[in-house]
C-alpha positions as CSV (number, residue, x, y, z in Angstrom):
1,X,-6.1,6.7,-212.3
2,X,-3.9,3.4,-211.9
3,X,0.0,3.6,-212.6
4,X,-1.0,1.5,-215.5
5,X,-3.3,3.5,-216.7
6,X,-1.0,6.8,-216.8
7,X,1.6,4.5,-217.9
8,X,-0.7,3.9,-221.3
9,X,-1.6,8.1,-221.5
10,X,2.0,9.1,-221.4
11,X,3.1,6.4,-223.8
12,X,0.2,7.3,-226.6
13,X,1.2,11.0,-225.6
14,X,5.1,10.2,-226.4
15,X,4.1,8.5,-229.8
16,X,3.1,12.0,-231.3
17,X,6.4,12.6,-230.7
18,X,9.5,12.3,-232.4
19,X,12.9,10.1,-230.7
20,X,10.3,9.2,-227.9
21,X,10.6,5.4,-228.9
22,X,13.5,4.8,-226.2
23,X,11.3,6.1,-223.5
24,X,8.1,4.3,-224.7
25,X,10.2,1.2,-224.6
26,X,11.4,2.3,-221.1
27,X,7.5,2.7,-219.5
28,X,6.4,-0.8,-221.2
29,X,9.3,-2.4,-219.4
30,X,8.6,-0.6,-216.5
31,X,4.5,-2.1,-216.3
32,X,5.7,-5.8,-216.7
33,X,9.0,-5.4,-214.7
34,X,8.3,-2.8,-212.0
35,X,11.9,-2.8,-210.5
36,X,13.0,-0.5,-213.5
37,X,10.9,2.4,-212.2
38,X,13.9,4.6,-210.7
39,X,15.9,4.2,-214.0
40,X,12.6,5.0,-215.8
41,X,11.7,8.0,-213.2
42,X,15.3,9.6,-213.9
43,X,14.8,9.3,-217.8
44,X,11.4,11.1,-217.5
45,X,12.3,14.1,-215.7
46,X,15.3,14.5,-217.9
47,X,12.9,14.5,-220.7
48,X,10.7,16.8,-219.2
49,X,13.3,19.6,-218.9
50,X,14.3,18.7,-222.4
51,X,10.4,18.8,-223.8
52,X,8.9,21.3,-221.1
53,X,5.2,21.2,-222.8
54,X,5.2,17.3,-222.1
55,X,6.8,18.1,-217.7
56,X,2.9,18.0,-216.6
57,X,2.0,14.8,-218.1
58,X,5.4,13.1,-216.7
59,X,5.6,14.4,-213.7
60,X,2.2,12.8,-213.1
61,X,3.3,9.1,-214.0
62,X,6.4,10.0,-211.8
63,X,3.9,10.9,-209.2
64,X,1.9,8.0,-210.1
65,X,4.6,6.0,-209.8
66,X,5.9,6.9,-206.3
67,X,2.7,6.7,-204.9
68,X,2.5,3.3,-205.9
69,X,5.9,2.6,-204.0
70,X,7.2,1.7,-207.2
């Protein structure tokens, strides 16, 4: 699976939730301008600690993410 493409899961995964906009907002900026990925890595694992049932999926774009050298 692509960065992009675990970009797009999380994000429709996020819009079930509630006050996930700012972090949707974050990962679409972050697959057009790629240079935001360490403020958009730091905002996802602080939101998986605060929504542990969503830490697997996240993690996994942050993994995605730093495998990509992004």
């Amino acid at each position: 699976m692509s960065v992009e493409d675990k970009a797009r899961q999380v994000h429709a995964e996020l819009e079930r939730h509630p006050g996930t906009e700012q972090l949707r907002q974050e990962i679409k900026t972050v697959l057009v301008r790629p240079e935001h990925a360490t403020t958009l890595k730091g905002r996802l694992q602080e939101f998986a600690v605060e929504h542990p049932k969503l830490a697997g999926l996240l993690q996994g774009l942050i993994d995605e993410l730093n495998a990509a050298g992004i």
